[in-house]
Structures are given as structure tokens and as C-alpha cells.
N, C-alpha and C positions, 0 to 999 in steps of 0.2 A: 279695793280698786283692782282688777285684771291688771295680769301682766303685759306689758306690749310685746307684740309679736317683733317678727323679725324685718316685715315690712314697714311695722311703724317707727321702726330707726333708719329708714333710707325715704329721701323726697327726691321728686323728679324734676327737670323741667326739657319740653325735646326731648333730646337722646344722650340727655345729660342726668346723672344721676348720684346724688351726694350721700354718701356713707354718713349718720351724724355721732354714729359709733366710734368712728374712725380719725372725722374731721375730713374723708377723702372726696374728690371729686372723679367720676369714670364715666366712660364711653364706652358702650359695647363690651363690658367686664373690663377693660383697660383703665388702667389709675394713670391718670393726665399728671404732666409735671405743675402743679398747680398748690404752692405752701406758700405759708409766710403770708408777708402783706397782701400779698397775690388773692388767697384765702380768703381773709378777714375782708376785703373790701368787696367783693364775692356775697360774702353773709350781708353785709352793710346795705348792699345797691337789693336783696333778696326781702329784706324786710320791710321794704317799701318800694315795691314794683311800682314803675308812672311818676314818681314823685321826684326831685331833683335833691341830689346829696351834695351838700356845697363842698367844696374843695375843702376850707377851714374845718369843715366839721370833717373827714375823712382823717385831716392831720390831726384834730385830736385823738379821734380814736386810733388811731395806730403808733402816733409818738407820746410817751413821756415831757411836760415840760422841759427836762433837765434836759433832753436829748440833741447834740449836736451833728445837725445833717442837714445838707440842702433839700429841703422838704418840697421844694416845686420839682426840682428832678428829681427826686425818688419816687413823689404819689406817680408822674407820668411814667418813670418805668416798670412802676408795680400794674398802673394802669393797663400799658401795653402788654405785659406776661400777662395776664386775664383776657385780653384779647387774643395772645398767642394760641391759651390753651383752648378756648372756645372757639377758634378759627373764624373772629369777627375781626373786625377792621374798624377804624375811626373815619373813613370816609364811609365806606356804606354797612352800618353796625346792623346788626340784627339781634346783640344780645344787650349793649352796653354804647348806650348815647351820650357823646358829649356837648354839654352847655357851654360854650366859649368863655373862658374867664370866669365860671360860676362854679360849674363842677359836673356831674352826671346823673344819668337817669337810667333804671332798669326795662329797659321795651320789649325784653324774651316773652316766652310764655309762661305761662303761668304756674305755681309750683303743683304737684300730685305726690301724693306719698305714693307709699311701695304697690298701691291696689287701684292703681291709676286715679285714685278719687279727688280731688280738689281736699288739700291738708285741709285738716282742723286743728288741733293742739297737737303739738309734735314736741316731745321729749327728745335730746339727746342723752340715751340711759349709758352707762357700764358696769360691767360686771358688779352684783352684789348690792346695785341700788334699786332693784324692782319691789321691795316692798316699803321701800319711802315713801311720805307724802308727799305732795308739789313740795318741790324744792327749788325756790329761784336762790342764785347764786348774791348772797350780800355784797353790796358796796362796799368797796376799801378806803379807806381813807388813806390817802399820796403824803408823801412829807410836806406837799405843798398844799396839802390841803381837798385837792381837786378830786373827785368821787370819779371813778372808774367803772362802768357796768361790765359784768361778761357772760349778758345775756342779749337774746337779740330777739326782737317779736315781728313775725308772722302774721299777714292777715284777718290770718283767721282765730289768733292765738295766739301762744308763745312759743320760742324756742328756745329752751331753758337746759341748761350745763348742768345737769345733776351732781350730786357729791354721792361720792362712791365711800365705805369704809371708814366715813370720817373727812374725806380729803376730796379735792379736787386740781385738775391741772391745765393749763393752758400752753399749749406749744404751736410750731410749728414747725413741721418736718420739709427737709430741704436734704438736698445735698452736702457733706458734709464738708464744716465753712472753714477746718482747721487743718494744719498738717503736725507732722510728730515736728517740724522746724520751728511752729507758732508758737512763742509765747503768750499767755494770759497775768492779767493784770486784776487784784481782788481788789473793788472798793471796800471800804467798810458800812455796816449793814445800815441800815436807814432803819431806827428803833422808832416806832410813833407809838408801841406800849406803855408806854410811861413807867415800864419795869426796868429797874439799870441791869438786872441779871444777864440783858442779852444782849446789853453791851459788850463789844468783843468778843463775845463769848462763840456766839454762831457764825462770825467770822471763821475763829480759830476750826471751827468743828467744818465747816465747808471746804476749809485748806485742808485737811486733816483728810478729808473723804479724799478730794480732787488728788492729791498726793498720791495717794496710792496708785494714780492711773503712769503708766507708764510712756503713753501717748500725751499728756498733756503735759503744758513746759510750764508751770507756775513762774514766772519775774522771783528771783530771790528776793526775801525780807533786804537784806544788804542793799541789795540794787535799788531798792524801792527810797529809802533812806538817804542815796547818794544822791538820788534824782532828785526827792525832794529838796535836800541844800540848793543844787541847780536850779531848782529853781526860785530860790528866797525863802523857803519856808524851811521849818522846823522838823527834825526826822519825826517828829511824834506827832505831827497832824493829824487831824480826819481827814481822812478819805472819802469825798464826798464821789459819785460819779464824775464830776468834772473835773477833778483834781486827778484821778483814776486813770481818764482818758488822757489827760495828756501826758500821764505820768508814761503809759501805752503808748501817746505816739513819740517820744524823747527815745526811750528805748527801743526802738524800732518793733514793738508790740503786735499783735493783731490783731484782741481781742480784751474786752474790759466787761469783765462779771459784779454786775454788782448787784447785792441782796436787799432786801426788805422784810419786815416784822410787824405784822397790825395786831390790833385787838379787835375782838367780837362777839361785846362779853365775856365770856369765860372760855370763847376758841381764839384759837389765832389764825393766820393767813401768813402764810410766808412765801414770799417772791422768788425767782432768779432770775435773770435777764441780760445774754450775752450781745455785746454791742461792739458792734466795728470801730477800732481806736479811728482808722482814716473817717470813714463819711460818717459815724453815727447811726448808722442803720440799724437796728435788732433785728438780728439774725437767730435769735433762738429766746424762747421763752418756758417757765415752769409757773406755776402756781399750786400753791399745797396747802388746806388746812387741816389744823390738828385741835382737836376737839379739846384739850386743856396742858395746862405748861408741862407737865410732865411726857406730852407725846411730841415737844417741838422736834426733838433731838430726832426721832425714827421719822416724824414727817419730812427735815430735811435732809435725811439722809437718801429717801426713795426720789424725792427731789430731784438729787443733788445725780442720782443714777442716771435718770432721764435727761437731764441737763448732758451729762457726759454723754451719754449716746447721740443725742442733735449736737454738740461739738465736734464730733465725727469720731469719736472712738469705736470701734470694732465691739460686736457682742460678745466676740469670745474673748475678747481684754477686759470688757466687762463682769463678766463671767470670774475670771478667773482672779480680777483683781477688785473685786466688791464685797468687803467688808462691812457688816451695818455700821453706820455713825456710831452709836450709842457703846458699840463694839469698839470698834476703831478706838475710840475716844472712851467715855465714859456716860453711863445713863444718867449722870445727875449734874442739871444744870449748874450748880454751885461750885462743882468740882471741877466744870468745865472753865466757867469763869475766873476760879481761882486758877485756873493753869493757863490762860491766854493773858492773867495778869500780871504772872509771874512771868512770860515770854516778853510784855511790852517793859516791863520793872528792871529784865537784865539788859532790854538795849539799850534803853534812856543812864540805868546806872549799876550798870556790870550783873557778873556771877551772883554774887553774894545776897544783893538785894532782892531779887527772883528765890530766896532759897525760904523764905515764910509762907510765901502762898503756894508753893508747891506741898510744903508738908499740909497747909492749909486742906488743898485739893486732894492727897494722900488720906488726910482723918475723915474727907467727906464720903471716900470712895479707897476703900482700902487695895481694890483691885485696879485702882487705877493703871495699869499699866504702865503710858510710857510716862507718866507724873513722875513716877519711881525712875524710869529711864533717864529722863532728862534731870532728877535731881542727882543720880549718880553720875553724867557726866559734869554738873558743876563741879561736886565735888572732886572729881579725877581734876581740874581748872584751878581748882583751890587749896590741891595739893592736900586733901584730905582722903588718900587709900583707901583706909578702912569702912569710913563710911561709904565712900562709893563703891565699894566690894558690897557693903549689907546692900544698899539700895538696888545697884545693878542683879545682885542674887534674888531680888521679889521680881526684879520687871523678867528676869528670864524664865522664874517660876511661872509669871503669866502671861507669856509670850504667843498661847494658843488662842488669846484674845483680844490679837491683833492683828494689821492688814500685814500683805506679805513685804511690805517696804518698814515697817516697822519691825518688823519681825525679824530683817536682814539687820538693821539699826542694834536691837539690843543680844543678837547673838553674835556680830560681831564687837559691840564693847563687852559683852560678857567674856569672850574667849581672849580678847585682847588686854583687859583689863583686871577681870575677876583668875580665870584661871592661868592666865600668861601664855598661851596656848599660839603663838604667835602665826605659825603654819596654818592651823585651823581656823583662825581670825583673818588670813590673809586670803583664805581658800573662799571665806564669805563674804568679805570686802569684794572681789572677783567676783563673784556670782550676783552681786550687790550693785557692782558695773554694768554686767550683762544685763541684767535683768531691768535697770532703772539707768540709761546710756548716759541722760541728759543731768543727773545727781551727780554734782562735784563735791558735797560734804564727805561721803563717805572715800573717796579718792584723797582727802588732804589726812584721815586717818588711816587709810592705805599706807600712805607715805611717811607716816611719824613709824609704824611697824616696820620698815624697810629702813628707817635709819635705824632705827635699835636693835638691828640684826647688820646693823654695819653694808646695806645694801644702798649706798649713796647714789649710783646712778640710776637706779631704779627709783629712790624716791624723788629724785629730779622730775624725769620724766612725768611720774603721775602726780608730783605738784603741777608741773605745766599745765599738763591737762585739763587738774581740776579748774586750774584758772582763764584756758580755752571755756571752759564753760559756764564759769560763773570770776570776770574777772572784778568784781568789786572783793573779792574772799580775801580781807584784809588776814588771815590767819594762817592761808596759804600763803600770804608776801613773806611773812613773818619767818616760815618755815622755811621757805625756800631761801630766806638769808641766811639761815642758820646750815642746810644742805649745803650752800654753794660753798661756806666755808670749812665742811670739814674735808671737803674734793681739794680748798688748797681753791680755790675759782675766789680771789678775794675782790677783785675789781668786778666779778658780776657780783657777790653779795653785796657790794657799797652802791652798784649801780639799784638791784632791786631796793635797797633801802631807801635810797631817793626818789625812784619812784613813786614810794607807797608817798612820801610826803609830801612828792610834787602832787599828788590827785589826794592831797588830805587825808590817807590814810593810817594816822601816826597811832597807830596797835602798840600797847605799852610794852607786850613783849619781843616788839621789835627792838627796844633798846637793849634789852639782856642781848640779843644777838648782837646786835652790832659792839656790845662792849668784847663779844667773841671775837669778832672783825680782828678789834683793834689788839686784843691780846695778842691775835696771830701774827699783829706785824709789829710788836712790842711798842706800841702807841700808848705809853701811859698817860699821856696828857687827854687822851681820848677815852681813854676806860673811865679816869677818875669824872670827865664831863659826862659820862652817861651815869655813873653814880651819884652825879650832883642833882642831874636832870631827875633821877629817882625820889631824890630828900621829902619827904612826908607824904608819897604818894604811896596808898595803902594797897599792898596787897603784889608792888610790885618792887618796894624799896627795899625788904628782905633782902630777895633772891640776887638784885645786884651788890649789894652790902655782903654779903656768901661769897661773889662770884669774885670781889673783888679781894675778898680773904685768900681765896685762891691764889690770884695774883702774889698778893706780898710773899705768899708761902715759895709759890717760882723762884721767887729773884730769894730766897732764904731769909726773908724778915719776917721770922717766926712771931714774934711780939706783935707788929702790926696784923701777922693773919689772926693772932687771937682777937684783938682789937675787935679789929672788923666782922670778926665773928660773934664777937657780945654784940653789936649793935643788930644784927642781921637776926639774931636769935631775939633780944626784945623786941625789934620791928617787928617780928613775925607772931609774938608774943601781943601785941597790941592792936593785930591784924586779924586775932583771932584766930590764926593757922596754927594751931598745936602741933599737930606732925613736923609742918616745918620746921618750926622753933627746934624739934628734934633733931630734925635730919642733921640741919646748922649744926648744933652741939655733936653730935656723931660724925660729922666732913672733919671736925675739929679733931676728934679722937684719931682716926684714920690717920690724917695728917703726921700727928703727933708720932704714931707707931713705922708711921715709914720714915721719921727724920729720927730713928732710933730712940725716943722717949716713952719706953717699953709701960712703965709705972702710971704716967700720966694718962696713956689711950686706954688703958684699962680700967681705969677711974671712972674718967671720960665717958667710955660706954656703956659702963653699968649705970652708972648717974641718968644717959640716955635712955638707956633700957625702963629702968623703972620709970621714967615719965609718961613714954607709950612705946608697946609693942608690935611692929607690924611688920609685914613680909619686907619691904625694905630697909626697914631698922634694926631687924633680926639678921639680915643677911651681911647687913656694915659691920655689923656686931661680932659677927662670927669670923670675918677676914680681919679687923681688928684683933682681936684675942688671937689668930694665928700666925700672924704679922708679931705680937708684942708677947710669947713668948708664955700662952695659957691655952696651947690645943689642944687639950683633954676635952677643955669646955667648947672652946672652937668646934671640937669633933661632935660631940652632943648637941652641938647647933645647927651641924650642918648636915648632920641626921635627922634633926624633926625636918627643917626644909624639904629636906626630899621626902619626906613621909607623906608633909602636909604639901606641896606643891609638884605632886609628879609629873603632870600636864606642862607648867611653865617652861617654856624657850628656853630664855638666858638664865633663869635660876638650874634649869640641866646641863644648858651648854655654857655657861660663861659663866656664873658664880660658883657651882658646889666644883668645877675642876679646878678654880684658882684658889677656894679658899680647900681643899684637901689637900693640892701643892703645896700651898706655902703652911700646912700642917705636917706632911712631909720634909720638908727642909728644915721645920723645927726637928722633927725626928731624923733629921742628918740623913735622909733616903730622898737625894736629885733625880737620881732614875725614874725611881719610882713617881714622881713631881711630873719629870718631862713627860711620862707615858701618861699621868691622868691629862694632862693640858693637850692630847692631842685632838679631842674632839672643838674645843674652845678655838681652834686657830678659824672656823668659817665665821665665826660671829663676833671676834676680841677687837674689829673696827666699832664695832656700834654698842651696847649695855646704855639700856638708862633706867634709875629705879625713878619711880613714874612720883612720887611723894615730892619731890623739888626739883622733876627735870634736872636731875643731878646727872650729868655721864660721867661715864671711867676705863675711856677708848685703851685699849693696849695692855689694861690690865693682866691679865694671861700672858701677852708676850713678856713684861717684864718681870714676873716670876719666872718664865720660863727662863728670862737669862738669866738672871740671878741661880736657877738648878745648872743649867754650864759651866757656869764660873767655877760652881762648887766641885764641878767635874774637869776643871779643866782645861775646856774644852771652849778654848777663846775665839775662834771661828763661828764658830754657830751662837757663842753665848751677842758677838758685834752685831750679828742679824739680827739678834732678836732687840737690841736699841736702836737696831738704826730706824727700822720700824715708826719711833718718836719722831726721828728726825726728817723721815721722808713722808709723813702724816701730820705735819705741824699746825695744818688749819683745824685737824681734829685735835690734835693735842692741846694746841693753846697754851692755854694759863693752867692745865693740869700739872699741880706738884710732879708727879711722875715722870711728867716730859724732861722737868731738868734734873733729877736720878739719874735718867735713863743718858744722858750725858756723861757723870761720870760715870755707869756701869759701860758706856762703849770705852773709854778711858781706859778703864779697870782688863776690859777685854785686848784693848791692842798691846796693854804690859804684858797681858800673858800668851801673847802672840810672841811675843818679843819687839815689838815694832814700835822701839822708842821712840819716833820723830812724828808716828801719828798718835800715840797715848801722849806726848809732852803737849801734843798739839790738843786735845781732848781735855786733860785735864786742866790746861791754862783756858781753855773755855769756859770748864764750868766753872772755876776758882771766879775770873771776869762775872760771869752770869751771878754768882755771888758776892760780888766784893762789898754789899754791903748788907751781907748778911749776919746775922746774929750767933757771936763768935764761939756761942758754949752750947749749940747746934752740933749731939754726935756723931752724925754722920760727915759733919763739914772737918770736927777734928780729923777723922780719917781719911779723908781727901786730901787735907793737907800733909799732913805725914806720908802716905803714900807718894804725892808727887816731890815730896823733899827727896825722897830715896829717887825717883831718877836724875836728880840732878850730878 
């Protein structure tokens, strides 16, 4: 068969003339504003000149059954843009006659291709399909069943939509229908393959592309889930288009995408089709096949480009933010499905659950990228380090094979997480903002970095924000309870807390904060109700069972901190958190060595030690041993640290100066103490080792008094307690807070300012009175304050 020239891809009618390359209509070389339904009914009224198109027949072929829109006003104003462009009129038409109440008829002239001839068979070709056979475009089969054609016949012939490469598409070009303000709303896919692989799956891989655009506002997952309760249903429904759309219009939406999947034979046909949440209108359309399952992923992915361009994204955002699907994601169906299965497994039932089919989707596709990503941030969730150090270190190994919002994602948990590198985590979180404005995820880990650097007001701020933008982020409430109470703002953490429960958002780790709350205001009756409220809830009952070990330890009931330290350490142990179970056992050793039980913490932490060893169990380990009275070992500990984490924030500025201080003070050199701790005073508000969300606010300043004291030097040594006292929402229930009691105590004797040391030290005695009486550090408080009597 000859190739067709370049006439025989344009037909005329008048001084009208249609590009079939293109889809364009022009005048005189000018492209008429003339897309969309505008178009399509254009083609319709073309292939049957003379003959009347009923009304009903036009609504089918332009809407979808599912589609909700006043279909008598829309055919008339599609009508009328068809007349606009063609400068006809409904009173005196000359291209486009209407039948009162039936519908219309074509009265133009007659069509000619490019050589003024009266058409015969006229192809619409593209690039790469001139040496195909006739190719009419197959029927689809609709979820409802209904056959779809998307060819249109001619006279004298056909007018037939070639497939180009495999694939073919259907759009229509319009002005662009979106702004960077719009949100979009994903249904889920309409599978009529009878294959469950693509179940979920080409959902996930459509968000996954869409994502990457910087202009487009995908509806957070969260939002979508809250809506659904609003409206009776269950967060883990189908999303059918209807449910889609009004999910669109509750949220003040603009647009509702939703996909489709056929079979045909051994190709498939894969849909998009973006629709006005208000009237229902399709505003933009794609259609794509892919010659067998293995090419669904690259067919929707070129798709998925085109779709975003008629959304109105810019080519050069295009361009710059288009990564292929298969890229982006991963080229193999099964690995895909196994990681949109693992995304719906941790909404419906946490972290934990979500953690088999990602390794699932890891063994299918080893290069998975963010598989690996996303299974090391459960694990940083689950208080597993280690492993999410191995995981996070492959997805950053393969970070070159991913979009550049992904790419922002695993270099900032790699720098945050893996190497500690907190400045350089926080340089990409920021660039993470700039780059993607309308992304509030990466803004609530902005702000966990900004409290572990003791920057509270700063993580204020960029909690609020992220929750200006996405405020369903039950994770940011959470945070932001936990922020407002170390600022000492206790009436806004109790307020954010009721919040989240007034609008149903009861985040379990919102009860460990608030048991923070209630430590700050010595509310025991409220710590021990959020410890009750924890009782056989997995994964969360540990860390208040810890938290409230803490407590006992405060008021000096060593016995019950152990207590509730064995339980927090089996809970953790039954929960499958090994590390934790550790960390527990090591809080305990610590403990131990600052209430003077030099023998016991040493125990303590080697017993931890050999269980597991990780950057934060090594690092308790080592301020332990220097604290109880073994820095030799202390020192060889805290020499691999810095060997092995030179990058790390707080293991340079807040752990290796406290724990070589208080390796100094065992070597009787304060000086030398005070001068390492000088770098530690920007960062000694914040420290968290990331294993149990464990903080250890002030650390550094109370060594640092404790080297005063030994110098003397009772003015500077009170600054450095009072520190506790004037930071009590961060302190809390930290053991050290009530130390640091009697070290101000210990400081105003050696002031000489007996009416405020009598006054200090009958504090802490009170804050102990029923403490546990063979406690060495409590005998020498009491002794001490027998001599000023």
C-alpha cells in the first residue's frame, strides 16, 4: 500500500479545513478555538451530511453513562461553540441545522481532501503507522458493558484513528482547565480484565507519575479516607467515579480522574478521563493501547504525560518533571501491585502490616526503589534503626531511578535518618518545599529535624504550615502536641489534642504526648489514664509503659521505674520491636548510673549491648560507662562513633561532647569537661535517638554543672540547672529534671545563699518524699541538707 501523502491527512469543507493528524480545525492557516465536545460533534454531524443526529444519540457518544451533567445544557453549549467557530448562527445556519426537540443536521458543503477532490477513504495517520494495514480502532467494552466506537465513517469510506507504535489516543485540546490552586481527585481504576494484577496497582503507578508534577494538587490519601467516613462509608471503599466525584465536590475539588483497563485479546486499552467535580463535563481525555501486560506500565505512563499536558501543566514542567512510569515505579506489574498493597494494608491496619508485601515487591524487583524507601520509613515508625539504615542505604543507592520528588523523599530520609546529617537533611527538605509548595509530608519531617536540634519555634511554624496544606495530617496534630509542650504552650498542646479527637483523629501517638502534657503539669492521675488507655494496644503500649518508667524514676520510686520497665521491655518484646525492647533495658541502665548505682548500669548495658547493637544503643552505652565509672571503655566507644558517624548532627554536637565530659569528670579534669561542652550549648534543647523517640533535653547542660560544681564555681554551675526549671515542658518526667533540683540546691550552698539552697533542697527532698530510701544519690541530699540545718 503507498504511503499517504500530506494532503491526504487534511479534508476540507468551504474555507474550512481539518488537520486529521492533528485533530485541528483552521481557517485561512489559522487554528479556530474549536476542542472538546465542540470537536467530536463536528466529526459526528461530518459523517453523515443531510441526515438528522438525534440529541440522544450525540449524549451518548460524548458522555459516559456514569457521567453526571446537565446533558441538555451542555450538548446546547457545545452546540453553540461549533457555531461560534464556524461563524453560523441557529437562526440562519449555513453549516449546522437544528431540528426542534430532535437534534441536528449537517447543510455545509461538501467534504474534499487536501486536492480539492471529493474524499474517498481518508485515514487519520501518525507518525510510524504508514506501513500498517487498515486499522479500525476495536470496540471497548465500558464497565457497563456499553461498546464505545472511536472511529467515524465518511461518505465515501471511513475515517479511521490509526494506532501508532502499538498505542493509540483520544483527546481533546482546550485551554488549560486547571490551576497550581486545583485539586484532583483519583478514582480507582475500572478493571473489566478479569486480571486482579491491575487491581490497585495502575492506580498507584498514575499517582506515582501525577506526583511528580509540581503543578498538580493530588487530594491527600488522608483527606480522601476522612471524606469517605462523612460520608457513611468505609475508608477502604472503591472508588468508583461517582463516589470520586463527590468525594471532589465535599472537598472543594475541581477535577476527578478516573481510569480504566480492557482486554483485547492479548492487548489491552487503558483509559483517562478528567471530569469536572461541579457539572460532570469531560474536559480532557487519553486513550492508550499496549500490545501485551508487560507494556501496560510504559503505555500508561506516555498516557499519563499527555493527560498532564491537557490539565494544563506547562511543557517545560513537563519536561523537567517526567520520569517514565516504569522508572518512577517499577517495570514489573507484580511489584507494583505488591506495593499499592502494602500502601492500602498500612491504612486499614498500621506499619507493620504493609511490611510483607513490600519485601514481597523488593524480591520481585530488587531495584525497586522507593519499595525500599518506603519499607525504611516504616521501619524508622517501628523503631527498628538498623533496619531502616540497611533499607534507606539501597533506595539511596538507587535514587538515580527515580522522579525528582522521589528523589527529594529518599535523600532527605537518607541524610536525616541513615547518616544523621541533620543540616544537610534540612538544606533538602527546603528545597523539597520550594520545589513541590503544595507537599505538607515532607514539611512535618522538616519539623521533627528542627525539634531534635532543639529548634522549637521553628518547628512550630512548619508544623502549621504543613497542616495549612494538608489539614486532615493526623501526624502533624500529634507533633505539634508534642512541639507546643516543649515551648512550655501547655494549654495549646491540650487544645491541639482535642482537636484531633473532636474531628476523629485519635493517632495513637498522640497519647504518648499528651502523657508528656500531663508530666509537665505533674498530673499523675492523667499519665497513669493514658497508660491504661495504652493496655494491650500493640506497638504503642511499650513506649508509654518506658515513658511512664520515667515518671516513677522523677518522683525517686526507683522500684516502680524498674517495674514498669520490665513490662515495657516485654510489651516491646511481644510486639516484635527488638530494638526497642533494648532501648527500654538501656533507659533503665542510664537511669541507674545517674541515681549513683555505678555496678548495676554497667550490667545493664552490656546485657543491652549484646542483645543488639546500634548507633543509638552504642551511644547510651557509652555515656552509661562514663556516667558509672568505666571510661576507658566509654572512651573506645565514643571513638568508633565518631569514626563510624562523622556526618551525624547530634552524635558531633550533643552526644560525643557529653559523653567525653563526663569521661573527663571521671578523670577529675571539669575544665577540660566545660570546654568540650562548648559546641553542645546550640543543640542541648533538642537530642532524640530516633530507636524509641527517646529525648534527653539538657543533657550537656547538666554535666556541664556538675564540671562547676567540681570547680567551684556555684554561679554558673545554678545557670546551668536552672536551664531544667525554666524548660519544664521539655523536661517533663526526664529523671534529670529532678537532679537538676538538687544540683541548683547543691549550687546556692556553694554560693553561700543558705535561704535559697534550704529553699532548693526542701524541694527536692518534697519532690522525693516517697522515694526509695537506699537511693545513693537521695542519701546524699539528705546529709548534705542535715548540715545546713
Amino acid at each position: 500500500m503507498s504511503l499517504p501523502s500530506e494532503s491526504q491527512n487534511k479534508v476540507r469543507f468551504g474555507a474550512f479545513e481539518i488537520d486529521l493528524r492533528t485533530a485541528e480545525l483552521r481557517t485561512n492557516g489559522q487554528e479556530l478555538t474549536l476542542q472538546g465536545q465542540p470537536f467530536q460533534i463536528l466529526m459526528v454531524l461530518l459523517e453523515r451530511p443531510g441526515e438528522l443526529v438525534a440529541r440522544e444519540e450525540l449524549k451518548k457518544r460524548l458522555w459516559t453513562p456514569d457521567t453526571f451533567v446537565d446533558f441538555e445544557h451542555s450538548l446546547n453549549k457545545a452546540v453553540n461553540r461549533l457555531r461560534e467557530a464556524l461563524g453560523d448562527s441557529a437562526e440562519h445556519p449555513k453549516f449546522v441545522e437544528t431540528l426542534p426537540r430532535r437534534g441536528y443536521r449537517w447543510i455545509g458543503p461538501g467534504i474534499r481532501n487536501g486536492n480539492d477532490n471529493f474524499a474517498g477513504e481518508i485515514r487519520m495517520v501518525v507518525p510510524g503507522a504508514e506501513h500498517s494495514s487498515e486499522m479500525r480502532t476495536p470496540s471497548v467494552e465500558s464497565r457497563a458493558g456499553r461498546t464505545r466506537r472511536f472511529w467515524l465513517t465518511i461518505p465515501a469510506g471511513c475515517l479511521i484513528i490509526a494506532l501508532a507504535a502499538g498505542f493509540f489516543f483520544l483527546h481533546s485540546r482546550h485551554s488549560p482547565p486547571l490551576t497550581e490552586k486545583d485539586s484532583i481527585v483519583l478514582a480507582d481504576f475500572t478493571n473489566t480484565t478479569g486480571d486482579p494484577v491491575f487491581d490497585d496497582t495502575l492506580k498507584q503507578g498514575l499517582s506515582a507519575e501525577l506526583s511528580q508534577s509540581p503543578f498538580l494538587n493530588l487530594l491527600p490519601d488522608q483527606m480522601v479516607r476522612e471524606t469517605l467516613k462523612l460520608m457513611g462509608r468505609a475508608p477502604g471503599d472503591w472508588l468508583s467515579p461517582e463516589v470520586a466525584r463527590e468525594i471532589c465536590v465535599r472537598s472543594s475539588g475541581k477535577a476527578m480522574l478516573a481510569g480504566s483497563i480492557s482486554s483485547l485479546g492479548s492487548q489491552y486499552v487503558i483509559g483517562l478521563k478528567a471530569v469536572s467535580c461541579d457539572s460532570g463535563e469531560v474536559f480532557a481525555q487519553e486513550q492508550v493501547q499496549a500490545a501485551a501486560k508487560e507494556e501496560v506500565l510504559k503505555a500508561l505512563s506516555r498516557e499519563t504525560t499527555k493527560m498532564r499536558q491537557e490539565l494544563g501543566e506547562s511543557l517545560s514542567s513537563i519536561r523537567r518533571f517526567d520520569v517514565p512510569l516504569y522508572q518512577v515505579t517499577t517495570p514489573s506489574l507484580g511489584a507494583l501491585k505488591a506495593y499499592s498493597t502494602a500502601d492500602i494494608a498500612r491504612a486499614q491496619r498500621g506499619d507493620r502490616a504493609a511490611i510483607p508485601f513490600l519485601r514481597s515487591a523488593i524480591e520481585l524487583d530488587p531495584n525497586f526503589a522507593m519499595a525500599h524507601a518506603f519499607l525504611a520509613t516504616l521501619y524508622v515508625n517501628l523503631q527498628e534503626t538498623s533496619l531502616s539504615a540497611e533499607s534507606m542505604k539501597r533506595a539511596y543507592d538507587l535514587r538515580d531511578r527515580v522522579s525528582e520528588k522521589e528523589k527529594f523523599y529518599i535523600e532527605s530520609h537518607y541524610y536525616h535518618f541513615v547518616t544523621g546529617d541533620l543540616e544537610k537533611a534540612n538544606q533538602v527538605y527546603e528545597q523539597f518545599a520550594q520545589t513541590y509548595p503544595r507537599s505538607g509530608g515532607n514539611l512535618v519531617n522538616l519539623a521533627v529535624s528542627y525539634g531534635s536540634m532543639g529548634q522549637y519555634d521553628k518547628a512550630v511554624a512548619t508544623t502549621l504550615e504543613a497542616l495549612r496544606l494538608d489539614p486532615e495530617n493526623y501526624v502533624a496534630y500529634a507533633n505539634l502536641v508534642a512541639i507546643y509542650t516543649n515551648l512550655n504552650r501547655l494549654d495549646d498542646a491540650r487544645a491541639t489534642f482535642q482537636k484531633m479527637l473532636e474531628s476523629k483523629r485519635d493517632y495513637p501517638d498522640a497519647h504518648v504526648y499528651l502523657h508528656g502534657v500531663a508530666a509537665a503539669q505533674s498530673d499523675a492521675a492523667e499519665m497513669l489514664k493514658q497508660v491504661a488507655w495504652a493496655k494491650g494496644k500493640v506497638g504503642i503500649e511499650d513506649i508509654l509503659l518506658a515513658r511512664q518508667a520515667d515518671t516513677e524514676a522523677f518522683y525517686g520510686r526507683l522500684g516502680e521505674a524498674r517495674e514498669f520497665s520490665r513490662r515495657a521491655i516485654e510489651s516491646a518484646q511481644r510486639a516484635g520491636k527488638k530494638e526497642a525492647a533494648v532501648m527500654w533495658q538501656m533507659s533503665e541502665s542510664l537511669r541507674e548510673s545517674e541515681f549513683g548505682n555505678g555496678q548495676v548500669a554497667r550490667h545493664g548495658a552490656a546485657a543491652a549491648l549484646a542483645a543488639a547493637s546500634t548507633r543509638d544503643l552504642q551511644t547510651m552505652a557509652a555515656l552509661i560507662l562514663a556516667q558509672s565509672g568505666d571510661a576507658g571503655h566509654a572512651q573506645k566507644m565514643s571513638d568508633d562513633l565518631a569514626r563510624r558517624y562523622p556526618l551525624d548532627t547530634l552524635i558531633d554536637g550533643y552526644w560525643l561532647p557529653t559523653i567525653r565530659a563526663a569521661i573527663e569528670l571521671d578523670h577529675n579534669n571539669p575544665a577540660e569537661a566545660i570546654h568540650l561542652l562548648q559546641g553542645a550549648a546550640s543543640y542541648e534543647l533538642g537530642a532524640v535517638l530516633f530507636t524509641a523517640d527517646w529525648a534527653a533535653p539538657l543533657h550537656p547542660a547538666y554535666v556541664r554543672g556538675e564540671a562547676y560544681l567540681r570547680l567551684h564555681r556555684g554561679k554558673e554551675a545554678a545557670a546551668e540547672y536552672q536551664k531544667f526549671i525554666d524548660h519544664w515542658g521539655a523536661v517533663r518526667n526526664f529523671p534529670l529534671g529532678a537532679l537538676a533540683r538538687l544540683g541548683l540546691a547543691r549550687a546556692y550552698a556553694m554560693q553561700g545563699d543558705s535561704a535559697k539552697a534550704h529553699t532548693a533542697y526542701q524541694g527536692f527532698l518534697t519532690l522525693w518524699k516517697d522515694a526509695d530510701p537506699d537511693i545513693p544519690i537521695l542519701k546524699q541530699a539528705k546529709a548534705e541538707y542535715a548540715k545546713l540545718q
